[in-house]
C-alpha positions in Angstrom: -5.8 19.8 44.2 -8.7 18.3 45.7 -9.1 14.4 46.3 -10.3 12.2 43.3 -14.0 11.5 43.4 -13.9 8.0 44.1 -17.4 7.9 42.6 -17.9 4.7 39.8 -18.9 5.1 36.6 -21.2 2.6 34.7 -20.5 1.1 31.3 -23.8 -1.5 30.4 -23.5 -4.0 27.9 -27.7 -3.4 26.5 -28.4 -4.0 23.4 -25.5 -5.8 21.9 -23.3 -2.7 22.7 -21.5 -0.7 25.3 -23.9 2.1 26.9 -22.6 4.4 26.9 -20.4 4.2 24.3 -18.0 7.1 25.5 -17.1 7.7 29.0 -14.6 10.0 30.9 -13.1 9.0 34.2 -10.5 10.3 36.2 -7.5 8.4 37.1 -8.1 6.3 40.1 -11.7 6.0 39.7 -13.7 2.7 38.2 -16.7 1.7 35.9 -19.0 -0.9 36.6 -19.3 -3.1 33.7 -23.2 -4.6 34.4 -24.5 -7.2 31.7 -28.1 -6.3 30.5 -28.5 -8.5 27.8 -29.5 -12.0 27.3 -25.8 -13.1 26.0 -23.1 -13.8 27.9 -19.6 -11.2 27.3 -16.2 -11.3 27.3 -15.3 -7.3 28.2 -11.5 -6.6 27.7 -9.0 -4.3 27.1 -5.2 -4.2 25.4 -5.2 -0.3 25.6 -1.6 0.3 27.4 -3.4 2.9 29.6 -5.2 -0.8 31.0 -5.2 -3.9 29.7 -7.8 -6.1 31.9 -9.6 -9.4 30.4 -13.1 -9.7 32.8 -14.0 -13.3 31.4 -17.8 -14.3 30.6 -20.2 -13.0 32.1 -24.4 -13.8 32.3 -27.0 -10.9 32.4 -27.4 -9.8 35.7 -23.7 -10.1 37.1 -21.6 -6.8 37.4 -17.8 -6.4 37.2 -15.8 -3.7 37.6 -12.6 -2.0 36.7 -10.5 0.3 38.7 -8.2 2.9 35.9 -4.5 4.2 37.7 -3.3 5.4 34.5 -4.5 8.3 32.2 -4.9 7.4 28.6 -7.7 6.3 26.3 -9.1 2.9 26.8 -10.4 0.8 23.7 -13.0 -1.9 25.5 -14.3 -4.7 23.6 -16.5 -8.1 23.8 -14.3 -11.1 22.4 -17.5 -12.8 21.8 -19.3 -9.9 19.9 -16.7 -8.3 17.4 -19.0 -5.0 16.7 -18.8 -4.3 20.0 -16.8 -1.0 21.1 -16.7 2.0 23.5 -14.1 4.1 24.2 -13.0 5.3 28.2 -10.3 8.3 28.5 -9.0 8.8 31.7 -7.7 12.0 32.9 -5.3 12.4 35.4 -7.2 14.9 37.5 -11.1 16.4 38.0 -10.5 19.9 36.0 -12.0 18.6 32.6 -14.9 18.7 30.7 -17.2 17.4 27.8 -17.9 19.8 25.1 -21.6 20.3 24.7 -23.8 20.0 21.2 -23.2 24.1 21.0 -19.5 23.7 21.6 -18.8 25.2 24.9 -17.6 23.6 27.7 -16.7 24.8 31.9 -14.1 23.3 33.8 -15.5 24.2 37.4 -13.1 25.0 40.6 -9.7 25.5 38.4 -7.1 26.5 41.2 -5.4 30.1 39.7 -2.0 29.5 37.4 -0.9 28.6 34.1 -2.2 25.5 32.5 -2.5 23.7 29.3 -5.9 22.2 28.3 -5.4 19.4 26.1 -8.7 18.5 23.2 -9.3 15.2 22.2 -12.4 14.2 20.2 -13.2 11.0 18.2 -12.1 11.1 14.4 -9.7 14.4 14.7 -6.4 15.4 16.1 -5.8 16.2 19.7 -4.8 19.6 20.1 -3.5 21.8 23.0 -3.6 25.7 24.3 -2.0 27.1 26.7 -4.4 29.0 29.3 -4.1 30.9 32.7 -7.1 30.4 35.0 -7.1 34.1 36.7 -7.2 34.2 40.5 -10.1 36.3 40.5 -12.7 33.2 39.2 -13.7 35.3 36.1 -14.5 33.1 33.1 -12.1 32.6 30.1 -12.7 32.8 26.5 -10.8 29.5 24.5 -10.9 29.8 21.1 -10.4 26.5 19.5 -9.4 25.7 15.6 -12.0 25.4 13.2 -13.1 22.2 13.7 -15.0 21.9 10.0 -13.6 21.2 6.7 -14.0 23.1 4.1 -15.4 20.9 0.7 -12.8 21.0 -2.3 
């Protein structure tokens, strides 16, 4: 497997809310956590994947915070209660956002037998088993039907 990207993320408080409000990292890496607005913020997290309390903060000062463990990350403002974003942290590079047409590429997938894991906001995670063939052709993943159908 190849090193984790130490690159940071960036989470901005603009607005009156967390920009952007969804972010993927993988394990190991951080998010810098910039205050754009006028207000001060309190940015924290109880999520068990981290639980961090950054204290207030003006506009203009940055803080940051480094994620070990995968898991989804609630992060909040204890000053402002409408303010939410969600981080998930995977525990390696080979993952992927689904795009507005619903396909997604997981680039550089060593060869083998895996199991991709879905998760999307308002539904149930779901799994399939996969094997990524040695010969770097694309695979087809066929997910559930994500729409419901009216009564």
């Amino acid at each position: 497997m190849p090193a984790t990207n130490k690159k940071g993320h960036v989470m901005s408080q603009r607005g009156g809310q967390f920009v952007p409000s969804f972010l993927v990292v993988v394990a190991g890496q951080s998010v810098e956590m910039p205050n754009e607005d006028e207000v001060a913020h309190n940015v924290y997290s109880v999520s068990d994947a981290k639980s961090f309390n950054l204290g207030y903060y003006a506009k203009g000062e940055l803080k940051a915070v480094s994620f070990d463990r995968p898991g989804i990350v609630d992060v909040l403002c204890l000053l402002h209660s409408f303010m939410h974003a969600r981080i998930l942290v995977v525990p390696h590079p080979y993952y992927s956002t689904v795009a507005a047409n619903g396909t997604f590429h997981i680039h550089n997938a060593p060869a083998g037998g895996f199991v991709l894991r879905f998760w999307g906001e308002g539904m149930a995670s779901f799994s399939q088993k996969i094997t990524v063939p040695a010969n770097g052709k694309p695979i087809i993943v066929q997910f559930p039907s994500l729409s419901t159908t009216p009564k």
